[in-house]
C-alpha positions as CSV (number, residue, x, y, z in Angstrom):
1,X,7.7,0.8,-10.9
2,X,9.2,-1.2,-7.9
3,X,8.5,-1.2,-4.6
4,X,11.1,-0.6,-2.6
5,X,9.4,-0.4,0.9
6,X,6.8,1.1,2.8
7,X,8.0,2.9,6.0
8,X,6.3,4.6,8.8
9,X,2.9,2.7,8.7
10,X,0.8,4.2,10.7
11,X,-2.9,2.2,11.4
12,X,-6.0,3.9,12.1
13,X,-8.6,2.8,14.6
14,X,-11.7,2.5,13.1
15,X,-14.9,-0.1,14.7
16,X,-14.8,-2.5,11.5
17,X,-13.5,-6.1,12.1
18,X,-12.5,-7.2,8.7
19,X,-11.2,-3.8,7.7
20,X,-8.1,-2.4,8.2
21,X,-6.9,1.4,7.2
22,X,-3.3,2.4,7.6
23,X,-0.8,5.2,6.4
24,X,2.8,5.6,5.4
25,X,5.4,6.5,3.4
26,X,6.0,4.8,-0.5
27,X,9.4,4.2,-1.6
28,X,9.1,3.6,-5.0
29,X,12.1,3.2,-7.8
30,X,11.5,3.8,-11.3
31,X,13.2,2.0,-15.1
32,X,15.6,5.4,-14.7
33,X,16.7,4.2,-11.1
34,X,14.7,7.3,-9.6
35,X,13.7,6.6,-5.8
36,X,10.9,8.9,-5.1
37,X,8.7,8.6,-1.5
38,X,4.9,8.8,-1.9
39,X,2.3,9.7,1.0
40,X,0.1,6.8,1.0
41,X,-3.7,5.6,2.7
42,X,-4.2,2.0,2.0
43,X,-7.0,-0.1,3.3
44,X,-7.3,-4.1,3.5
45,X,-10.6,-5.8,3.4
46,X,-11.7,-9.1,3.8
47,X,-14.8,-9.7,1.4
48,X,-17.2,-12.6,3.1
49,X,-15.5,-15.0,0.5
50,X,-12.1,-15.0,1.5
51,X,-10.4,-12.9,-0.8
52,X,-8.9,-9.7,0.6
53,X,-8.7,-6.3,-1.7
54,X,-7.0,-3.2,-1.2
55,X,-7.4,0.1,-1.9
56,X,-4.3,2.4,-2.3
57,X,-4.5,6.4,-2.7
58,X,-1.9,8.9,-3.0
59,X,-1.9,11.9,-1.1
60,X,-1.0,13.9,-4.3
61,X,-0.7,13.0,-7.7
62,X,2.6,11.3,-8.7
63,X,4.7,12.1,-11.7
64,X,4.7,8.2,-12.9
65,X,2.7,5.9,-14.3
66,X,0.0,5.2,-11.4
67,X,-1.2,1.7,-12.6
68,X,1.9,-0.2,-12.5
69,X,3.2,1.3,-8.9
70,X,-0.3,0.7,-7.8
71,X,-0.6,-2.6,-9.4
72,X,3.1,-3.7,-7.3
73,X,2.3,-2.1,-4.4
74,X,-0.8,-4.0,-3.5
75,X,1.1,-7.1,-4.2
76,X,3.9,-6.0,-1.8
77,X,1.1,-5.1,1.1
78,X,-0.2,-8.3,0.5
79,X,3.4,-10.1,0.9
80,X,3.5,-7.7,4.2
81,X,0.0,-8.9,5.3
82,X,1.2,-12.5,4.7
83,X,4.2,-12.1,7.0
84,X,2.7,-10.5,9.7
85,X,4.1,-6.9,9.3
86,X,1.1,-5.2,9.3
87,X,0.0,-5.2,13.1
């Protein structure tokens, strides 16, 4: 699975400082060059060590292997994250 984009990102207001919840739309392309859009919930937390995870879930379950597109989507959110497109 590739990542093609994620579009309307939508962040939530919640009172946590070093976690972030948003929403939006997966664009995701297959091996068979099938684009599909995915409702998506994503959340970025910094741990107290530096590091950063994320947590991705779809808002139904996809008809593709879920490991790989989750796998590539958390390093394009953190590519995102990195260039200041997450604000």
């Amino acid at each position: 699975m590739e990542v093609i984009n994620i579009k309307n990102i939508v962040r939530k207001d919640i009172p946590l400082h070093y976690r972030e919840e948003f929403s939006g739309l997966a664009v995701l392309n297959n091996k068979r060059s099938e684009t599909s859009e995915n409702k998506i919930e994503f959340s970025l937390e910094r741990t107290p060590f530096g590091t950063k995870e994320i947590e991705i879930k779809f808002s139904k379950t996809p008809d593709f292997p879920v490991i790989s597109a989750i796998r590539n989507l958390k390093e394009y959110i953190l590519l995102m994250e990195k260039e200041g497109k997450l604000i």
